[in-house]
N, C-alpha and C positions, 0 to 999 in steps of 0.2 A: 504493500500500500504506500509504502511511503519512498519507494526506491525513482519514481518517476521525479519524485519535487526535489529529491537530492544530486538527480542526475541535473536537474535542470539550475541548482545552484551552484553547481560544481563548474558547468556550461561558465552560467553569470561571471562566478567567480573568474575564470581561465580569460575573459572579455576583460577584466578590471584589472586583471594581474599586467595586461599586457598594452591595457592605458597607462595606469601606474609606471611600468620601465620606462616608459617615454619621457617622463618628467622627473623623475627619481630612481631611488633602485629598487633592483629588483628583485622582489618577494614570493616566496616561494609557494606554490599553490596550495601547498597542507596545510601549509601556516597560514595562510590570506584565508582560506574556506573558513574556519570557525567564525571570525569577521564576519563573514558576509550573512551567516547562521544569524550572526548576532544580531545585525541590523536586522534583516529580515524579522526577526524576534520584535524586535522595536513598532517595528514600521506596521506589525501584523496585530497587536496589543494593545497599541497606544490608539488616544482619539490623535488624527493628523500626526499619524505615526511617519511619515516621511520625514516632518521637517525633525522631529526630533531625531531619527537616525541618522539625519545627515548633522545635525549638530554636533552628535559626540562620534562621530567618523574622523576628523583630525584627531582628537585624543587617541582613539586606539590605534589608529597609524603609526602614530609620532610615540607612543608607548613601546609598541610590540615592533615597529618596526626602522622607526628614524625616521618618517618619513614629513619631510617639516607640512606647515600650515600653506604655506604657498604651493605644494605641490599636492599638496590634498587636493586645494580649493582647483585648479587646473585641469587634474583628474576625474576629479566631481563634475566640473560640468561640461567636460566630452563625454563622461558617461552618463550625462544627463542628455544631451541630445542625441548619441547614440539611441538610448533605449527609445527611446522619442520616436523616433528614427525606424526602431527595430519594430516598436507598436505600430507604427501605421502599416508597416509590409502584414504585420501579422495578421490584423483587421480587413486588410486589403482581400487577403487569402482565405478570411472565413466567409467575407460578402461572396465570394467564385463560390463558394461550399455552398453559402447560402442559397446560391440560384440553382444549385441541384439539387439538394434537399427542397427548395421547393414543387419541383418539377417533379419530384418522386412522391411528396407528400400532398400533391394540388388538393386534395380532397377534403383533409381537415385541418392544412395550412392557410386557405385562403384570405382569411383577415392579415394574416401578416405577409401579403405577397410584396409589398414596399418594402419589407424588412430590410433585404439584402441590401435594397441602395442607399436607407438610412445608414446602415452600419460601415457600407463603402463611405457615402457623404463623411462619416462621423471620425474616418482614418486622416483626413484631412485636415482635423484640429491636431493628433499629436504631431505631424509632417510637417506645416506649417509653425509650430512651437518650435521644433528641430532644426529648420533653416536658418529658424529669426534668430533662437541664441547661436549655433556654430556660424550666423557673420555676423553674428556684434564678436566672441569670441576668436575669430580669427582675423578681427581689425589687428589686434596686438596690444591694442591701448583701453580695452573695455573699462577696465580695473581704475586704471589713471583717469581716464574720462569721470569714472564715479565716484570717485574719490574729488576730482573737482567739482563736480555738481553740488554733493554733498558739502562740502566746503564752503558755500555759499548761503548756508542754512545757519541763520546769528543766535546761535544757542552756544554758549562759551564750555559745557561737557562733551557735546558734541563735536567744537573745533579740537579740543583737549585730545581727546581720543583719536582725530584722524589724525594728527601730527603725529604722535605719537605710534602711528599706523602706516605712517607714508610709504614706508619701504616695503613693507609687505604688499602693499597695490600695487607698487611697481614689480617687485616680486614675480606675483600671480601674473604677471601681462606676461611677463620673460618663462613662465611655464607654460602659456599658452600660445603663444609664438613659440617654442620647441615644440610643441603636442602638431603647430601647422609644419613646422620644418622636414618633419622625419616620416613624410611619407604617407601614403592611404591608410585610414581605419577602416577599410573594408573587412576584415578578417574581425576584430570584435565588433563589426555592426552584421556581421553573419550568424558568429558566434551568441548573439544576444537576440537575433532571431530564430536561434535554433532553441534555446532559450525558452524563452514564449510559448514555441509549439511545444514544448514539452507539459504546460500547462491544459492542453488540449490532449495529449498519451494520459498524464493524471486523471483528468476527468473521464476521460474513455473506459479504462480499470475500473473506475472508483462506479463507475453507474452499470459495470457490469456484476460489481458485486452486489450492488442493490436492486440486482434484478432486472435492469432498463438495458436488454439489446439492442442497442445503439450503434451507428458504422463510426468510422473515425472520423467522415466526413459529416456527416450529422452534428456531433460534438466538436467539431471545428466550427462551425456555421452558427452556432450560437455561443459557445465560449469564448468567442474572439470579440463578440458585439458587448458581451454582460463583461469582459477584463474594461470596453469603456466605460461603464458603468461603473465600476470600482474603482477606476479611477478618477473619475467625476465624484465620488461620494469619499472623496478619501479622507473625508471629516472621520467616520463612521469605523472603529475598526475591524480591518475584515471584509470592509463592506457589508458589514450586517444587517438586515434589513432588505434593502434595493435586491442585493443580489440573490436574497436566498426568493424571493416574489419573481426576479428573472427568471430563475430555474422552474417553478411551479409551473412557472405561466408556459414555457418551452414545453416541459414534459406534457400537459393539456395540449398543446397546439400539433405535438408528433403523435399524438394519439396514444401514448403509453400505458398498458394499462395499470390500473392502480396510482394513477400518478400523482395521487397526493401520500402514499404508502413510500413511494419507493423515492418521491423527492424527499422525504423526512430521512431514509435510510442514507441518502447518498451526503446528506448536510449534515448527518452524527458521522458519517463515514470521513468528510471536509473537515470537520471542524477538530474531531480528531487527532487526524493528521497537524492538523495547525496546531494546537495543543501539545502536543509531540516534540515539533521542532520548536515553538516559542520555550519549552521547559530544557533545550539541549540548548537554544541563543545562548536565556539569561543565565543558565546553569558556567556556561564559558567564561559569560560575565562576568561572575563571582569569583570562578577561580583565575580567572587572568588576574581581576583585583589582587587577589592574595598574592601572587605573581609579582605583581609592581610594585606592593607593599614592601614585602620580603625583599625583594631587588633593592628597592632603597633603602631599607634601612641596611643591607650589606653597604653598597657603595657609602654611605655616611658610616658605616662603620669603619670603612678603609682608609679613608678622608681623615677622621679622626686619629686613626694608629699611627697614620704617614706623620699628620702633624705632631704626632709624641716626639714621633724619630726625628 
């Protein structure tokens, strides 16, 4: 049950290991995967669990790995329009599923025969997100530009802090011009589409065990339209709510039988799974903690003896 979502974080992972060398060093994929557990933990838990995983993504970097703040933030948002990037191919490819699943289904899909081309329409907000930020980000000067706007704002904590800040915006611009120097991201913008359809293999499994024979194209054609759903509703964690009413309302419309039985089985079978890995994230969590803890108080221990001697 749960070998699909870890194949597909592993995917993620191997995508961010190989943004990450570009701008800094590089980190070894055993060691970056509990990371990304971790965030994912966050981001799956929290209400607008995003922005807090990407909050404390510089600290576990620059903890476990050395990897400064400037070169988080440079990494962070290539793989922020990457995935961008990677959601609309994937949306793209469940609207194609969708118009065949329709055409197999005409007879008690027909209220949703638009489906497919809202969900295509719908590929076009992450695609357009993806262009906007990768050419402000690959002007080279995004960071310095905001940093001057912001500068202009007569709040004296405010100027306090960006002065105190300057070098770091310039910083992040000199991470993002190497991330444009060294060549195509096409291999982690494949990588992060292979990704994605793995959330589609999961859902496949998971509604076979609840009973719902389903084809893989079936489950592509509607999982790729409700991941925008979940991400529109990323207040909610999980998507709770919207998404589990997506899946009801699909399993009614492919005519499954039992489909209020077997969408209950398939959302303890989800939520499960999600339950599973948020308890291995935060579990990493604690023990990396202890990890840093321990680490410092050696190094202040060594600190201290050297200064006896």
């Amino acid at each position: 049950m749960a070998l699909p979502f870890a194949m597909a974080q592993a995917i993620d992972t191997e995508a961010w290991r190989r943004i990450l060398a570009r701008v800094g060093p590089r980190v070894p994929l055993l060691r970056l995967y509990p990371v990304r557990v971790a965030l994912e933990a966050v981001t799956v838990s929290l209400p607008a669990g995003v922005v807090v995983a990407e909050s404390v993504t510089p600290r576990l970097l620059a903890r476990g790995f050395g990897v400064s703040a400037n070169q988080t933030l440079a990494a962070a948002g290539a793989r922020r329009w990457l995935t961008m990037r990677a959601h609309a191919v994937y949306v793209a490819l469940g609207a194609v599923a969708g118009l065949w699943t329709l055409r197999a289904h005409a007879g008690t899909m027909g209220s949703l025969r638009f489906g497919p081309l809202v969900v295509l329409a719908s590929a076009l907000v992450p695609l357009g997100a993806s262009v906007a930020i990768s050419s402000a980000l690959g002007t080279g000067s995004w960071a310095t530009r905001l940093h001057h706007w912001a500068s202009r704002v007569r709040l004296p904590a405010l100027q306090r802090w960006l002065e105190h800040r300057r070098e770091t915006f310039v910083a992040t611009d000199e991470g993002f011009a190497a991330l444009a120097r060294r060549g195509s991201l096409l291999l982690p913008l494949a990588l992060f589409v292979l990704a994605w359809l793995f959330e589609s293999v999961e859902a496949f499994f998971l509604f076979r065990l609840a009973g719902a024979h389903l084809t893989p194209l079936e489950v592509l054609s509607f999982e790729a339209g409700l991941s925008v759903l979940r991400s529109v509703w990323f207040f909610a964690p999980a998507g709770l709510g919207a998404q589990d009413l997506g899946y009801l309302a699909v399993l009614h419309a492919l005519g499954v039988p039992d489909a209020n039985a077997v969408g209950a089985a398939f959302l303890v079978l989800k939520r499960g799974r999600e339950l599973l890995w948020i308890g291995l994230g935060y579990g990493w969590m604690a023990l990396a903690a202890g990890s840093f803890r321990s680490r410092g108080r050696l190094t202040l221990g060594l600190v201290v003896d050297s200064g006896r001697h």
